[in-house]
C-alpha positions as CSV (number, residue, x, y, z in Angstrom):
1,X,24.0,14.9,8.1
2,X,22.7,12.1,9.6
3,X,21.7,8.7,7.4
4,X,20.8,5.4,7.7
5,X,23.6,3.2,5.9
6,X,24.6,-0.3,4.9
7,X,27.8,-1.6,3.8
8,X,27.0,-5.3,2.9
9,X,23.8,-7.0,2.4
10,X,22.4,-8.9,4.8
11,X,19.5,-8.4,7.8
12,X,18.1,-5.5,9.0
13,X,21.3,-6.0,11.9
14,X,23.4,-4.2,8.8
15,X,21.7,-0.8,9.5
16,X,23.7,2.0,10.8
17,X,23.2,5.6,12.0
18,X,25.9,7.2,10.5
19,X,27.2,10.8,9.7
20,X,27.4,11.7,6.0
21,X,28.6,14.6,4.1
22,X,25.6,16.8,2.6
23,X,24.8,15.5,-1.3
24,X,25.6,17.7,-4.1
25,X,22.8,19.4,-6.2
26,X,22.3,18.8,-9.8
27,X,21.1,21.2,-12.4
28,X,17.6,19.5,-12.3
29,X,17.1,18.8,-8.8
30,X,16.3,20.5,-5.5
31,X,17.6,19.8,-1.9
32,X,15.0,18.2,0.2
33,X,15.2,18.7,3.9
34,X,13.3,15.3,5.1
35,X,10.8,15.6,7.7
36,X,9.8,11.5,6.7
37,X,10.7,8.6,4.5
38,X,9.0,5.2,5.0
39,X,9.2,1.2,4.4
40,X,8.1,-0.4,1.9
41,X,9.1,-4.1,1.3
42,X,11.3,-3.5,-2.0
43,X,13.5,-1.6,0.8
44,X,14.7,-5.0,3.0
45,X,15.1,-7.6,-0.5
46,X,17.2,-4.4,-1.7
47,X,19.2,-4.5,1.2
48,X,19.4,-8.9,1.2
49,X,20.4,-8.2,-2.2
50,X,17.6,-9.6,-4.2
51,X,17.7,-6.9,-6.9
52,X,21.1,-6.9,-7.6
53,X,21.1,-8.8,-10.7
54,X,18.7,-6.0,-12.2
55,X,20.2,-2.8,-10.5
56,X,23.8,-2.1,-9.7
57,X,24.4,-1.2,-5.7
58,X,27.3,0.9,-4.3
59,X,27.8,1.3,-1.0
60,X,27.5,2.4,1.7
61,X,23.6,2.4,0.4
62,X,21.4,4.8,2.6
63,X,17.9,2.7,1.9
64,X,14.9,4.6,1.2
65,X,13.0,5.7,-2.0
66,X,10.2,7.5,0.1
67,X,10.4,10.9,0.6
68,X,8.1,14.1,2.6
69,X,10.0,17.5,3.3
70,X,11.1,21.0,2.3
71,X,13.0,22.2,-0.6
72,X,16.0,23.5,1.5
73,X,18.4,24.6,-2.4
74,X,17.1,24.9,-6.0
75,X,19.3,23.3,-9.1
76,X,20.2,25.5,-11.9
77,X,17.5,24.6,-14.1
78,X,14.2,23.5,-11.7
79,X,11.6,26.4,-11.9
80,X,8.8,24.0,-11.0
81,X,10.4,24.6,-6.9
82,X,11.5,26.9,-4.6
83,X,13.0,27.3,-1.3
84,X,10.5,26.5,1.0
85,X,7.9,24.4,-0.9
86,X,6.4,21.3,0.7
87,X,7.2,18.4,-1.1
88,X,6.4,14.8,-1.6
89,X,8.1,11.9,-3.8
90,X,9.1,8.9,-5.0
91,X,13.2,9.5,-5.2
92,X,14.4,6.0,-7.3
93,X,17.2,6.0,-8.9
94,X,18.8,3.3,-11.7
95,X,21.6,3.0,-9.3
96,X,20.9,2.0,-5.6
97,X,24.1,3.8,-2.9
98,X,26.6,6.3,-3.3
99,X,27.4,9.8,-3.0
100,X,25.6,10.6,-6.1
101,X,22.2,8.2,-5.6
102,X,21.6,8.2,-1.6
103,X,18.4,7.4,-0.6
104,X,15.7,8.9,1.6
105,X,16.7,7.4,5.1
106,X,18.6,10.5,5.8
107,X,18.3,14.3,6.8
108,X,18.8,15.7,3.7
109,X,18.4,14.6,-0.1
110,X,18.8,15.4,-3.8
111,X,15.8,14.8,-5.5
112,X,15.9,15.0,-9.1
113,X,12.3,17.5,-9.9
114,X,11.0,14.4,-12.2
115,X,10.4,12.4,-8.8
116,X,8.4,15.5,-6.7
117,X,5.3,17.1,-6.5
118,X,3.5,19.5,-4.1
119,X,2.6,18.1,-1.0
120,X,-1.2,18.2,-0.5
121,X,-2.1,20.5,2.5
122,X,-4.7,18.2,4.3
123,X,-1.5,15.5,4.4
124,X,1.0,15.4,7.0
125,X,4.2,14.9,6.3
126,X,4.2,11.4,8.1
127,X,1.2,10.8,5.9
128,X,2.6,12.1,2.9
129,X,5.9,10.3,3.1
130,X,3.6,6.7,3.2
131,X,2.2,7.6,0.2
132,X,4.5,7.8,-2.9
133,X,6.0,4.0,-3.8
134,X,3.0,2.6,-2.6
135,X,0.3,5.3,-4.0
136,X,1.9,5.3,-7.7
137,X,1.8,1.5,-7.2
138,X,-2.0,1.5,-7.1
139,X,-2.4,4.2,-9.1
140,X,-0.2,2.8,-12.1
141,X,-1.7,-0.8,-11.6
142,X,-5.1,0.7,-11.7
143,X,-4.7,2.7,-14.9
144,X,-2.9,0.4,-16.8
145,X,-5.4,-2.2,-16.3
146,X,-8.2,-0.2,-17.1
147,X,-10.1,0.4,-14.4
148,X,-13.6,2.1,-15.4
149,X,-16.7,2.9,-13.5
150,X,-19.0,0.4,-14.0
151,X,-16.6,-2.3,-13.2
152,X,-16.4,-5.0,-10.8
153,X,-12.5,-5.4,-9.7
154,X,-10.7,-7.5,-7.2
155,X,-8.5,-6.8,-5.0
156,X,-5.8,-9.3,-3.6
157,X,-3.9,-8.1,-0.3
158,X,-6.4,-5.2,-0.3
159,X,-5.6,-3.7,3.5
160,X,-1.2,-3.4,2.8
161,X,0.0,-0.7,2.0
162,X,-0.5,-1.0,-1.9
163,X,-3.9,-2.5,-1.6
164,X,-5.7,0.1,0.8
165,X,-4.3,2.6,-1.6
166,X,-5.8,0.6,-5.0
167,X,-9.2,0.4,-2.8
168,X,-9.3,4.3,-2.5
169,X,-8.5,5.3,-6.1
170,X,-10.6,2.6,-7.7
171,X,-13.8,3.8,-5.5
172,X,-13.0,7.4,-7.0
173,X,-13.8,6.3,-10.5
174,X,-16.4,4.5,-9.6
175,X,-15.8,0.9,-8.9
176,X,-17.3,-1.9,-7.1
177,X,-14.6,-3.7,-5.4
178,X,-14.3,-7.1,-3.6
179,X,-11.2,-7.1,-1.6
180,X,-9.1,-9.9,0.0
181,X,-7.6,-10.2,3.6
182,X,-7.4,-11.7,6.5
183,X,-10.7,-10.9,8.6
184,X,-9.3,-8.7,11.3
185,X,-8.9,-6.6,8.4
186,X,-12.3,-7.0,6.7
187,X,-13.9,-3.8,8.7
188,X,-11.1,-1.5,7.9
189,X,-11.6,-2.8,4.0
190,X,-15.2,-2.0,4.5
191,X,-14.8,1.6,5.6
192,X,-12.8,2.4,2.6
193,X,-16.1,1.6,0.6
194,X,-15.1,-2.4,-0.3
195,X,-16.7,-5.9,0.2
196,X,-14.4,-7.8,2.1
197,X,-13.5,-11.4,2.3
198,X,-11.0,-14.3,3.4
199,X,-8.3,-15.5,0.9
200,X,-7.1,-19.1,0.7
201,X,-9.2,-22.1,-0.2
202,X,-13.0,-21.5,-1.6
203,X,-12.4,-17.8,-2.6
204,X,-13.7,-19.2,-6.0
205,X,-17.1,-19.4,-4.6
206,X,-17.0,-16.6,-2.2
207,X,-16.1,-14.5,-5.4
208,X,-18.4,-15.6,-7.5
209,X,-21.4,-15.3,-4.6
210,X,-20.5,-12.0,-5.0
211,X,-20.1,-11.4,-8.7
212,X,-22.2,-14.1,-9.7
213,X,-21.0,-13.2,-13.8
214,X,-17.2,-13.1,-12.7
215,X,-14.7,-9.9,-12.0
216,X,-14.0,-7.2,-14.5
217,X,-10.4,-6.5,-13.4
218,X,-7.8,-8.6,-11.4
219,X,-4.9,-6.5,-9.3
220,X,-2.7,-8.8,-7.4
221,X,-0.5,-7.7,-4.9
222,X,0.2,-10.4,-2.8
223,X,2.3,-13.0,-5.2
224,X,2.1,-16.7,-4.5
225,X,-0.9,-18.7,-5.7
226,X,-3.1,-15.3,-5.7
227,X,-3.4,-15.5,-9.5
228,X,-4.1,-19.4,-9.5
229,X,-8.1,-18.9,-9.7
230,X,-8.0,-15.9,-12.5
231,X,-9.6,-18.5,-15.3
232,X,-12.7,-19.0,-12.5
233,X,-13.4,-15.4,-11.6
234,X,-12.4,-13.2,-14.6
235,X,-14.8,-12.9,-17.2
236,X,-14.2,-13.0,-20.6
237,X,-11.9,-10.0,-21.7
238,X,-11.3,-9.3,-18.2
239,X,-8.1,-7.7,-17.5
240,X,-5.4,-9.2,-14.8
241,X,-2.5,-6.8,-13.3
242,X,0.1,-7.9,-10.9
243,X,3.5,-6.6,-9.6
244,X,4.5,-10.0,-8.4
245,X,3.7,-12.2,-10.7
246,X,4.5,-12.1,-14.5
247,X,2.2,-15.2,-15.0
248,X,-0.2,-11.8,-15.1
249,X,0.9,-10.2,-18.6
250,X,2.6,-14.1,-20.0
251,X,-0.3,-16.7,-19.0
252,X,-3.1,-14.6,-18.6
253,X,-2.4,-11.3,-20.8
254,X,-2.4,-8.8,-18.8
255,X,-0.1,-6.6,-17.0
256,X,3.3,-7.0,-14.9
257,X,3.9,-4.0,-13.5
258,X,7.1,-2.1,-11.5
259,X,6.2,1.5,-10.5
260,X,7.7,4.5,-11.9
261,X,8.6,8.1,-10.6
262,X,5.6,10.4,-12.8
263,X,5.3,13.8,-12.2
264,X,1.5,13.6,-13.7
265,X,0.7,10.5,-11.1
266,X,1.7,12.3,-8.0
267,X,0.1,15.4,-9.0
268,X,-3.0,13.1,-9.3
269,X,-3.1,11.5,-5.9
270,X,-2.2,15.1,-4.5
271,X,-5.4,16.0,-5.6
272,X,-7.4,12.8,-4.3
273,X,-5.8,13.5,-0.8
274,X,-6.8,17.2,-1.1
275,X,-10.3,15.9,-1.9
276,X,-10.3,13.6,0.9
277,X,-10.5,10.4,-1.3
278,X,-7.3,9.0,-0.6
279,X,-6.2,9.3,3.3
280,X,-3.1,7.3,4.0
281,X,-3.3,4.8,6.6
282,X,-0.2,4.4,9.1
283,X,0.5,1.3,11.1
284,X,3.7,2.3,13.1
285,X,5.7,5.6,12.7
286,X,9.7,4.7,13.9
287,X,12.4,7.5,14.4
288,X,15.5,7.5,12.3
289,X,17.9,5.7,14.9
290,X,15.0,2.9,14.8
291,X,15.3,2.2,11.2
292,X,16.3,-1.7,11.8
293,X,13.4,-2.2,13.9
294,X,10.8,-0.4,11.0
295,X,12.4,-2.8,8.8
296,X,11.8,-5.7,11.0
297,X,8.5,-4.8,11.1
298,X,7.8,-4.6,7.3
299,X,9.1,-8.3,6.8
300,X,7.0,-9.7,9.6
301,X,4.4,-9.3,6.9
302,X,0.2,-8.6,7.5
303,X,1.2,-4.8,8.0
304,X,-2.0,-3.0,7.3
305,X,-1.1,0.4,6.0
306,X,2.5,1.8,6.0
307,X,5.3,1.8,8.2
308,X,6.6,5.3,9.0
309,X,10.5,6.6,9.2
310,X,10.8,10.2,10.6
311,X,13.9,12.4,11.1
């Protein structure tokens, strides 16, 4: 088959198109023909080696924890698939490279059945494969800080990838959200259903013109001096979740957050895209054999949406 591959860290220049053997099937997960992976920025400080003191890398690595295709062969033990199905995931594993944890830049992959669900019908698979790191992201942050209906929240970084997604699932319950970026992104933020404005210096008082009382729920997914105003817009036993930031759950306490594969969550935003309250926005779709450039791409940063591998 053919897969993307590294063999050191280093740039995106350490990207190869290379021929692999087909991965073996466990008892509990199905072969996924890949019709699309894509970017997201955990994939390029994976491959500069930035998360090696927290997960051990083998390589070659074949990057990629995205995943949209068909079940191709069934494990032993996985009755929730079959040949054929249409399937979406997030496909992390607690080791990064190898034979036995490749990664979704490639034709084929073994995808153990905790990391898949159905893949909604109104979704393509380009759509669907921009969805799962980033969509469990937003939905995990979202939950686990409490989101309710009659809330105020905002949203840092609120047209990336994470963001736009956060936007969408916080309007389904209900929320009124205030969301940050730059302003060639403030009509985009507004047709997803939020109130848009700049970040940077006086977003103090352009919160608070807005939410005169202060902000119900913090999610930051930017990093850097996002969380520096929280004490001025939060009000009192206002919630703050981040997943760049511990200052989040150990200054403020709140919530530092790294997404996990869930069954359940997927399931969940399967339904939303169904119900045509979550549509996937895609900035760039690259083919395989352009998987250096797609990376390039994602580090060049202000990427609204997702960037887009397909086979």
């Amino acid at each position: 088959m053919r897969a993307i591959t590294y063999s050191r860290f280093g740039g995106p220049d350490v990207l190869e198109l290379t021929e692999l053997p087909e991965p073996k099937v466990g008892p509990d997960s199905v072969l996924v023909r890949v019709h699309a992976s894509s970017v997201n920025p955990v994939d390029w400080k994976v491959r500069e080696g930035h998360l090696d003191p927290i997960m051990d890398s083998v390589f070659p690595v074949i990057p990629g924890w995205d995943v949209a295709g068909v079940v191709e062969q069934v494990g032993l033990d996985t009755p929730e698939f079959r040949v054929g199905d249409e399937v979406f995931g997030y496909v992390r594993k607690d080791v990064v490279g190898g034979t036995v944890a490749g990664g979704t830049f490639a034709e084929l992959v073994a995808a153990p059945v905790r990391t898949l669900a159905h893949k909604p019908a109104t979704w393509s698979f380009e759509q669907a494969a921009a969805v799962p790191l980033a969509g469990l992201t937003a939905y995990q942050t979202t939950h686990r800080a409490g989101v309710q209906h009659d809330h105020t929240v905002l949203i840092h970084a609120a047209a990336g990838g994470v963001g736009s997604f956060a936007v969408q699932i916080a309007r389904s319950i209900g929320a009124r959200i205030i969301g940050t970026a730059s302003e060639d992104n403030h009509q985009y933020l507004r047709s997803l259903g939020a109130e848009a404005i700049t970040y940077g210096e006086g977003i103090v008082e352009r919160v608070r013109e807005l939410a005169p009382e202060g902000v119900d729920v913090v999610l930051d997914y930017v990093g850097g001096d996002a969380l520096d105003p929280v004490p001025d817009v939060l009000r009192d036993g206002g919630t703050v979740a981040s997943i760049t930031d511990a200052r989040a759950r150990d200054e403020f306490g709140g919530h530092y957050i790294w997404v996990r594969p869930d069954v359940a969550d997927l399931t969940e935003l399967a339904r939303l895209g169904d119900a045509g309250e979550l549509v996937p926005e895609i900035a760039e779709v690259f083919d395989l054999a352009e998987a250096a450039a797609a990376h390039r791409r994602s580090e060049s940063g202000h990427v609204r949406g997702k960037i887009v591998v397909r086979m």
